[in-house]
C-alpha positions as CSV (number, residue, x, y, z in Angstrom):
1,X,-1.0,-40.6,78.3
2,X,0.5,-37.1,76.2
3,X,2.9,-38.9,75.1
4,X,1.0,-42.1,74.0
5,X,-1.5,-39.2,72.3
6,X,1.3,-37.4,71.1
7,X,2.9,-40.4,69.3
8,X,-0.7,-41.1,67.8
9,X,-1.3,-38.2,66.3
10,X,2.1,-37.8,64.7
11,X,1.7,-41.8,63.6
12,X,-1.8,-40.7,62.3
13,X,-0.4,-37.6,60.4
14,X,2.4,-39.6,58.9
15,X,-0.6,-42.3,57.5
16,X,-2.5,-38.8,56.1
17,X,0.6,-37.8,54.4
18,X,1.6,-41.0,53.3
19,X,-1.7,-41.6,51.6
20,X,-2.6,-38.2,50.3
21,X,1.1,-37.2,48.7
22,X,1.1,-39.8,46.4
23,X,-2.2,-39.2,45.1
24,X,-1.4,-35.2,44.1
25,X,1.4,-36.6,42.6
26,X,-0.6,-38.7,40.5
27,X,-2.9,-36.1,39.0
28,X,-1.8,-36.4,35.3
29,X,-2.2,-33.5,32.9
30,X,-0.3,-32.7,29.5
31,X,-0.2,-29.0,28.3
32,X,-1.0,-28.8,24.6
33,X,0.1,-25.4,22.7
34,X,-1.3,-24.2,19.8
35,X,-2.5,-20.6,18.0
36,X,-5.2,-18.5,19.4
37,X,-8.3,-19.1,17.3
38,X,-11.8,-20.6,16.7
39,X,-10.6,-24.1,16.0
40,X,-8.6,-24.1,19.4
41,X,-11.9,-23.3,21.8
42,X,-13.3,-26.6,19.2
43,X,-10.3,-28.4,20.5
44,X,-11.0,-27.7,24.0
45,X,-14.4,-28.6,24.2
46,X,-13.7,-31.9,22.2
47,X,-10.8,-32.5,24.8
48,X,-13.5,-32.7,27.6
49,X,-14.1,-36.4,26.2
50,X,-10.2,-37.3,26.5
51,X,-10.4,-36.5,30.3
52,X,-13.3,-37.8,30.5
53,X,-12.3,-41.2,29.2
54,X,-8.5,-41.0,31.0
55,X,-8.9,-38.8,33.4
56,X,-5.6,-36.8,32.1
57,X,-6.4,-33.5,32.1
58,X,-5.4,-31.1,29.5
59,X,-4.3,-27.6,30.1
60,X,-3.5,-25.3,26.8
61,X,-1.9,-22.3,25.5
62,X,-3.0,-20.5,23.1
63,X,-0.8,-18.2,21.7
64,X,-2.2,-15.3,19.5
65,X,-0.9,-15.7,15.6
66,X,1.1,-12.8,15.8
67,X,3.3,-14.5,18.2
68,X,2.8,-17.8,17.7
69,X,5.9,-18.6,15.5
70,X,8.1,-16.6,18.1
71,X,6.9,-17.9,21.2
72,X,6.7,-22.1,20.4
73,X,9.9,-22.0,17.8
74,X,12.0,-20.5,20.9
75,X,10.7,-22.9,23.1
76,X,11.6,-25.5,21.0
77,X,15.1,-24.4,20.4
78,X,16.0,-23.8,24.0
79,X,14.5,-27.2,24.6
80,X,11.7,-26.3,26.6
81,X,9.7,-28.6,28.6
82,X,6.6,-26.2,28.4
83,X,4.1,-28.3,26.2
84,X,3.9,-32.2,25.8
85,X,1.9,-31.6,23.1
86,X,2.3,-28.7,20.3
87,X,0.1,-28.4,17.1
88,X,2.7,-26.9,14.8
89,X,2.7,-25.2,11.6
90,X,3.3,-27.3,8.6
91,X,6.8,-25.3,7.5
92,X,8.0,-26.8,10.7
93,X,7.8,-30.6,10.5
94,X,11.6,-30.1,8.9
95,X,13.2,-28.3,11.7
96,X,10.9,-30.5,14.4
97,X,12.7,-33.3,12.8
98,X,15.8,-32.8,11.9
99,X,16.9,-30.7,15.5
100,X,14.8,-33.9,17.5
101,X,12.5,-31.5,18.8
102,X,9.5,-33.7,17.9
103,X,9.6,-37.5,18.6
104,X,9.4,-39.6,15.5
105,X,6.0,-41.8,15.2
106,X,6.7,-44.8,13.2
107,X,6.8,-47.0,16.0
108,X,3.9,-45.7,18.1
109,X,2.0,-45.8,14.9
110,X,2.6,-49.4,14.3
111,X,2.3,-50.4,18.6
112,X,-1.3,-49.1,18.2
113,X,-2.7,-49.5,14.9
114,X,-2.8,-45.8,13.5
115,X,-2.5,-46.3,9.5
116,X,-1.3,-43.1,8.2
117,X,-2.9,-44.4,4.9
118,X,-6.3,-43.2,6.9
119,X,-5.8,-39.8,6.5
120,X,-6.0,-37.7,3.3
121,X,-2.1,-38.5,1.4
122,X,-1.6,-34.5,0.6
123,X,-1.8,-33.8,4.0
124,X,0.2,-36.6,5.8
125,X,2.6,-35.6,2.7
126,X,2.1,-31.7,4.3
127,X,2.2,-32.5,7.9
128,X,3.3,-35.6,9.2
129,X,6.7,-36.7,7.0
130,X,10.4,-35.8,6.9
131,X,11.8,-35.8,4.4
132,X,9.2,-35.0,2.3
133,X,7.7,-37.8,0.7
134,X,9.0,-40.4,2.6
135,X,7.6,-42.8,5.5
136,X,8.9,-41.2,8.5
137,X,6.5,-39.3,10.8
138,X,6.7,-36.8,12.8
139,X,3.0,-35.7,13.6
140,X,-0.3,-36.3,13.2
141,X,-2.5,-34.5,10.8
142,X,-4.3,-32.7,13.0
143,X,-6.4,-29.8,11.3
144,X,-6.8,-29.4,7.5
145,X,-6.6,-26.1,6.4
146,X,-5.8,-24.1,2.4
147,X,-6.0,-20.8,1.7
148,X,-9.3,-20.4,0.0
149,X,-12.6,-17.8,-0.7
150,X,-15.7,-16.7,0.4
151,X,-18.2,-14.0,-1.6
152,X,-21.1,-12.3,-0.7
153,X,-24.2,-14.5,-1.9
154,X,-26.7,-12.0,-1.3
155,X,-25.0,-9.4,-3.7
156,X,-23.9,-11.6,-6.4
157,X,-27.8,-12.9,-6.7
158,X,-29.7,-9.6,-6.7
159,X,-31.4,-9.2,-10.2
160,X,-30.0,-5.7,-11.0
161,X,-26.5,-7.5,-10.2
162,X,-26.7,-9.9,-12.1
163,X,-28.0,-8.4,-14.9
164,X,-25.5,-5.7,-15.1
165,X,-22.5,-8.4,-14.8
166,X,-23.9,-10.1,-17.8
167,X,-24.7,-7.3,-19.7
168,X,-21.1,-6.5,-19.5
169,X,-18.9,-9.9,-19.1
170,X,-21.4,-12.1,-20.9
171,X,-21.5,-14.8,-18.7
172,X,-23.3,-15.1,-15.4
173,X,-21.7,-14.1,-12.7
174,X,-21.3,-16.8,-10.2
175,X,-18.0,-17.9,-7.9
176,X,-15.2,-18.1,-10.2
177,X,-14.0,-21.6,-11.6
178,X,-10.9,-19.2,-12.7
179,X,-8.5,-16.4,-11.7
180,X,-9.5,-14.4,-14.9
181,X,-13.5,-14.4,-13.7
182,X,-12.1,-13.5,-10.4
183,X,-10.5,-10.7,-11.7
184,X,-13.5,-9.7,-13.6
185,X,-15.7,-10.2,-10.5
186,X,-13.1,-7.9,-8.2
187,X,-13.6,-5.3,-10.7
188,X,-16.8,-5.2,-11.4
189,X,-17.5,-4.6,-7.8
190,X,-14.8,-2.6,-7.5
191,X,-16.5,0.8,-6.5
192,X,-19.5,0.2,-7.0
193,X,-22.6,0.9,-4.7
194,X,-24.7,-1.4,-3.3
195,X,-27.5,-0.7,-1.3
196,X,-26.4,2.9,-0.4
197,X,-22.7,2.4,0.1
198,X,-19.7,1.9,-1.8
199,X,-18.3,-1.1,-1.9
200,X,-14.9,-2.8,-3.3
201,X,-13.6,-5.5,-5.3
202,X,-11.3,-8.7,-3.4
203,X,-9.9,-8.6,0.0
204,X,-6.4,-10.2,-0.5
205,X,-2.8,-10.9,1.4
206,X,-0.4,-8.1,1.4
207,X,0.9,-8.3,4.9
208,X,5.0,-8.1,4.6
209,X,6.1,-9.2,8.1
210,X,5.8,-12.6,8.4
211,X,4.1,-14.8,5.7
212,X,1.1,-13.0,4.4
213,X,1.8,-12.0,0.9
214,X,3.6,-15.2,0.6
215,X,0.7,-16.8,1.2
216,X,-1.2,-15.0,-1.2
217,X,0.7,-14.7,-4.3
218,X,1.5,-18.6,-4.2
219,X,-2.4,-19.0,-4.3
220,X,-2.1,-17.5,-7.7
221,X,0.7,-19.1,-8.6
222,X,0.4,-22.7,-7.5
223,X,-2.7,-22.2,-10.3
224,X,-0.3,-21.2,-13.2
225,X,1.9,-24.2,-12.1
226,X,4.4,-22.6,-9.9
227,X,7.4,-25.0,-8.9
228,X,10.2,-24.3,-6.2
229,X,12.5,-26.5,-7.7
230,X,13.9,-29.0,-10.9
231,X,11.4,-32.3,-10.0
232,X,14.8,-34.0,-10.4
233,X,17.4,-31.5,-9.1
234,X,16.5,-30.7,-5.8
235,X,17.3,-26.4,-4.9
236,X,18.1,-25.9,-9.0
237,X,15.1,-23.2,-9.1
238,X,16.1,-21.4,-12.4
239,X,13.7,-21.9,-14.8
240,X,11.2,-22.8,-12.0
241,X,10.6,-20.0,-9.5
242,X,11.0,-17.4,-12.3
243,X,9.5,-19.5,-15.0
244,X,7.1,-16.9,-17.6
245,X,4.1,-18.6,-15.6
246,X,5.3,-17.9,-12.6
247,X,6.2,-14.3,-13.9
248,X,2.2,-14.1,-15.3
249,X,1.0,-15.2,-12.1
250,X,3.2,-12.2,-10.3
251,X,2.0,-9.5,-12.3
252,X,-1.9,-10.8,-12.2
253,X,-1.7,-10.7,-8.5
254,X,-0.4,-7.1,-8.2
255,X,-3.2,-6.0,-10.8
256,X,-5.5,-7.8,-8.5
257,X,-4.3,-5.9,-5.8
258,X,-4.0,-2.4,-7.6
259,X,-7.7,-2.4,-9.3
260,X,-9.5,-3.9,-7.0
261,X,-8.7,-3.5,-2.8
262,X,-10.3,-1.7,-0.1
263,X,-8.1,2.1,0.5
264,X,-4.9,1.1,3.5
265,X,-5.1,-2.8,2.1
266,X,-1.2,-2.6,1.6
267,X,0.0,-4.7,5.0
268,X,-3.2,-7.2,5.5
269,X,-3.6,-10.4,6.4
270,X,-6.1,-12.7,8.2
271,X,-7.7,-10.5,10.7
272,X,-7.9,-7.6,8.4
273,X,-9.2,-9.5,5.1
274,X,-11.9,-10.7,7.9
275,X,-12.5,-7.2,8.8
276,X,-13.1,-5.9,5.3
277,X,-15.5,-9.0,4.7
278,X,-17.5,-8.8,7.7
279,X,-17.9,-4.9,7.7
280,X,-19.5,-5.2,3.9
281,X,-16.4,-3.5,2.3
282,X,-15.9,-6.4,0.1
283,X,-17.6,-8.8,-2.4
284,X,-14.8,-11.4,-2.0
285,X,-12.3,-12.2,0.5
286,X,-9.3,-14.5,0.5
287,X,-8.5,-16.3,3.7
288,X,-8.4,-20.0,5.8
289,X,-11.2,-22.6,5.7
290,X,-10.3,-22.2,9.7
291,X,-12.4,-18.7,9.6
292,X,-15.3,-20.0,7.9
293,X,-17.6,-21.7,10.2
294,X,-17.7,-18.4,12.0
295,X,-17.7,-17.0,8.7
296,X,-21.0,-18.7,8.2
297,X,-22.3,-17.6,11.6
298,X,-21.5,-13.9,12.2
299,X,-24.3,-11.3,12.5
300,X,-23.2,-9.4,9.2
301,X,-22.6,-11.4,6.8
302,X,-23.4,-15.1,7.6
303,X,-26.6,-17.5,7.8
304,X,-26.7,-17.3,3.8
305,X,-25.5,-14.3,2.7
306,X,-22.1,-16.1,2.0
307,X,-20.9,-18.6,-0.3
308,X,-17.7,-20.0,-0.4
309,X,-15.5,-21.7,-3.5
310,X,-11.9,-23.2,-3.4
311,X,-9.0,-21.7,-4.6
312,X,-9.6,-21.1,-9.0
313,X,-7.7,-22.7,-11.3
314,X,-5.9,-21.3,-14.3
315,X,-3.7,-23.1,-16.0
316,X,-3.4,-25.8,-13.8
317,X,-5.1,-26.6,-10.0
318,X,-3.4,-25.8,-6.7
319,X,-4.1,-24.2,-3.3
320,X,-1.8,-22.8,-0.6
321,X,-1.6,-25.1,2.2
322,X,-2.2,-24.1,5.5
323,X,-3.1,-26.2,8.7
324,X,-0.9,-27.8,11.1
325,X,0.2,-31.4,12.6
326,X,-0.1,-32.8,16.2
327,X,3.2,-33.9,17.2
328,X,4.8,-35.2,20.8
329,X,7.6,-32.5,21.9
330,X,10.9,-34.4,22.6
331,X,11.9,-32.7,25.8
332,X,8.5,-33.1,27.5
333,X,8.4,-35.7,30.8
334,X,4.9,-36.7,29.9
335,X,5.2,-38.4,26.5
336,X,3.5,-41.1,27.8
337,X,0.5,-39.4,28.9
338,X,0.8,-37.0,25.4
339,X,1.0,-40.7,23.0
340,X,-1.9,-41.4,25.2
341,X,-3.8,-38.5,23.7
342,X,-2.7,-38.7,20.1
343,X,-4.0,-42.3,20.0
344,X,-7.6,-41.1,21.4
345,X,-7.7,-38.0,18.8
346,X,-6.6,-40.2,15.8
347,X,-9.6,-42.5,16.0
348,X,-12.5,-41.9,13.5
349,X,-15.2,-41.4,16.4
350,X,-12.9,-38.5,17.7
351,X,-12.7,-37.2,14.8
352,X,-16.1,-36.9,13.4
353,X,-16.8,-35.2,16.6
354,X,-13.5,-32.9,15.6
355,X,-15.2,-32.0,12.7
356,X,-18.9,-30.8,13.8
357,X,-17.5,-29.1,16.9
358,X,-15.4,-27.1,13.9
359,X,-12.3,-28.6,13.7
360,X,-10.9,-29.6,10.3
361,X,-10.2,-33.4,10.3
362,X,-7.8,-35.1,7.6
363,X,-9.2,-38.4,8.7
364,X,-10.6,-40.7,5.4
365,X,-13.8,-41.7,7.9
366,X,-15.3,-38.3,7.9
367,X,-14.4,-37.0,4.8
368,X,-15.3,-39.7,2.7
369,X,-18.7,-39.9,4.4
370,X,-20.9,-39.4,1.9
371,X,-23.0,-36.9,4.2
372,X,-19.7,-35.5,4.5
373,X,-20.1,-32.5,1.3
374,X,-23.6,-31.6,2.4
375,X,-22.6,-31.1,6.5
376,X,-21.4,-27.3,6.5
377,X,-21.9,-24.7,3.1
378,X,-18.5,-24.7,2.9
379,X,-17.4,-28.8,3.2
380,X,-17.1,-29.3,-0.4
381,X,-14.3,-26.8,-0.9
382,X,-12.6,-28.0,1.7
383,X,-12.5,-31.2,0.5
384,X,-11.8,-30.3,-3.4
385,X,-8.7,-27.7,-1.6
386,X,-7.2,-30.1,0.4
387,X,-6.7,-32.7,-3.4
388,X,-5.0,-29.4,-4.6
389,X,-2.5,-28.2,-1.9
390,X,0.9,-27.1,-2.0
391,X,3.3,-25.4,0.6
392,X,6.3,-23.3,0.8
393,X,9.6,-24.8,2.0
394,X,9.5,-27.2,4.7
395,X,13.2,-26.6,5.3
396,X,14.4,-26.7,8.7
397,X,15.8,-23.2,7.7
398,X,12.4,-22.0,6.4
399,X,12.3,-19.0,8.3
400,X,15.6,-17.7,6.3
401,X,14.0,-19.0,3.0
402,X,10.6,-16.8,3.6
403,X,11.8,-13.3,4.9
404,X,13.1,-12.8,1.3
405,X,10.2,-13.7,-0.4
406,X,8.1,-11.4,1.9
407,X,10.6,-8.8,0.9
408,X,11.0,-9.5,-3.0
409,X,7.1,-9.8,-3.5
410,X,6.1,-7.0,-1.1
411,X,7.9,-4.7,-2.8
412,X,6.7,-5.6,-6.0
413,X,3.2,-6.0,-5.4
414,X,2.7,-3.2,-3.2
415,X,6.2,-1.1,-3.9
416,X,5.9,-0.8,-7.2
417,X,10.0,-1.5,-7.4
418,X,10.9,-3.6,-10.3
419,X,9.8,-5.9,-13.1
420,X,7.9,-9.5,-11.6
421,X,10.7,-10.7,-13.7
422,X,13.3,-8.9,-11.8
423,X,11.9,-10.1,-8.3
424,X,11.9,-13.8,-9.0
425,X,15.3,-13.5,-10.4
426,X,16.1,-11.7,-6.7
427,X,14.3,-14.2,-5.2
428,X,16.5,-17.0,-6.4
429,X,19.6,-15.4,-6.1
430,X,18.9,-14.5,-2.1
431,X,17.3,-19.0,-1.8
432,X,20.9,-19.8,-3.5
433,X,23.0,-17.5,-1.2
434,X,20.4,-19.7,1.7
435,X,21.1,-22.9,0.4
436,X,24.4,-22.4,-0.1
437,X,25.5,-21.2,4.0
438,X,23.6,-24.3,4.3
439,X,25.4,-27.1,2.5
440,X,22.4,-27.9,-0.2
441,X,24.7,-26.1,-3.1
């Protein structure tokens, strides 16, 4: 009778086993790896819906900016099965490419219906193709994003303020439709007290390690018509990156940031142009449309003391792109499951619901909502930024391509060395000496 009980229970056991090992090995989940910000607790919450719907689950890393280029590009390249999913910066759609370390879209696109011609052209343009241009894609547009402005409301409309600005510019002061009434803005404010304390002109990028002033000077350059490269030659830059607008735009952007910046403002970026804003140092700030919803909701200076404009014009239109694409990592063993997810976020219910929860969709169906410019204070920027957008090299060797402009800029802007001229003319000689280890010469 043991025995028979013996045998039973083991035959039971086995039955247990047999029944619940399969089903632990069937909990599906994809890890999705993006930068540690606002938008990515958005993306969590709107995520709830996915496994809701699928019952995938979705874990994440979020990787704080400072690293974030570091940490995913080295998974990448040691071909890391970390994240099925990886919301990448736009510079990197090259590399992601043309080393396989995304998986190429065209057919999934066509299998379920996704029209890439649903989403906003610059920013499939920015995003989703390699080479540029062309119909081969790589990701997703997955959050909009442009280097762009925000100025304190409640200053700019008291009545002593605006008189004084007036009295002295002869025009109302108002956000800029130009760089030059930015300038005039920055220093009119510039020192000058306001309600008991001294305030200052423009928060601006100056940050030299990794892309900051980069980002900031071609915001004023992409306005004078800045070009990387002959429209018909491709890497011929002379005449181009060190054109006389180019070399105007250079020298306006180190006035900007010599009359009219907090004191310490010479290695800033994103967290510190928010800083200056927020503590009431600043009448303007330069930053990304992804800091302004909370922009518009901090205790200091939100809930209408803000306004926010795109970036100015001045002899042409252009913005600094920013924003990143959704794209399927090669090496994963879950592509399935991460396809799976794509397709959910790429329809237009998922992402109006991207959008309110403070995500920056690319998708035609929310933006051309005509609700769409009155939704959030700052939606109609967005929307005129992201018709205006340019970005730096999308080279798979970008990374080589922007230390030297961090370098050649920096220490012009804020090192005083050297003519603009004289940096451009650096500048292209250190993209040839790039180019040319690389084969493009």
């Amino acid at each position: 009778m043991k025995v028979l009980m013996r045998s039973f229970l083991v035959f039971a056991l086995l039955i247990i086993v047999g029944i619940s090992s399969p089903a632990i090995a069937k909990e599906k989940f994809i890890t999705l790896g993006w930068a540690a910000w606002d938008p990515a607790n958005a993306l969590v919450e709107l995520s709830k819906d996915f496994t809701k719907k699928t019952g995938i689950k979705v874990q994440f890393e979020f990787v704080p900016w400072t690293n974030f280029a570091d940490r995913m590009l080295n998974e990448l390249n040691q071909g890391g099965k970390t994240f099925d999913i990886l919301i990448g910066d736009s510079q990197w759609i090259g590399g992601g490419a043309v080393y396989g370390h995304y998986v190429k879209l065209n057919d999934f696109f066509d299998k379920e219906g996704i029209d890439m011609n649903d989403f906003l052209a610059p920013t499939v343009y920015g995003y989703s193709t390699w080479p540029k241009g062309t119909p081969n894609y790589y990701a997703l547009p997955a959050f909009g994003d442009a280097n762009a402005w925000v100025y304190r409301k409640d200053w700019f409309n008291k009545p002593e303020i605006k008189k004084a600005f007036k009295e002295k510019y002869g025009y109302e002061i108002g956000p800029p439709g130009t760089w030059t009434e930015l300038m005039d803005i920055a220093k009119f404010f510039q020192g000058r007290v306001i309600d008991g304390k001294k305030r200052f002109g423009a928060a601006i990028f100056t940050e030299r390690g990794s892309e900051g002033i980069t980002m900031g000077v071609t915001s004023a350059m992409y306005a004078w018509g800045f070009k990387y490269e002959h429209p018909k030659k491709p890497y011929h830059m002379e005449g181009y990156v060190n054109s006389p607008q180019a070399v105007e735009a250079l020298e306006f952007y180190k006035e900007l940031y010599q009359c009219c910046t907090p004191p310490g403002h010479s290695d800033a970026y994103m967290v510190a142009d928010l800083d200056a804003y927020d503590s009431g140092q600043v009448a303007m700030q330069m930053n990304w449309y992804a800091f302004f919803p909370g922009i518009n909701k901090s205790e200091n200076v939100g809930f209408g003391k803000t306004g926010f404009f795109s970036n100015p014009d001045q002899l042409t239109s252009g913005a600094t792109l920013g924003g990143q694409g959704m794209s399927v990592v090669s090496y994963s063993d879950k592509k399935d499951l991460a396809l799976e997810y794509m397709k959910w976020f790429a329809s237009p219910e998922v992402q109006k619901k991207w959008w309110k929860l403070g995500g920056y969709s690319c998708h035609k169906a929310v933006l051309n909502d005509p609700d769409f410019v009155n939704s959030q204070p700052y939606a109609q920027g967005f929307l005129d930024s992201m018709q205006k957008v340019n970005d730096f090299w999308q080279e798979p060797f970008f990374v080589e391509l922007m230390l030297p402009m961090q370098k050649r800029v920096h220490d012009y802007v804020v090192g005083g060395k050297g003519t603009a001229k004289q940096a451009l003319d650096l500048l292209i000689k250190d993209w040839k000496e790039v180019f040319e280890e690389e084969g493009k010469l």
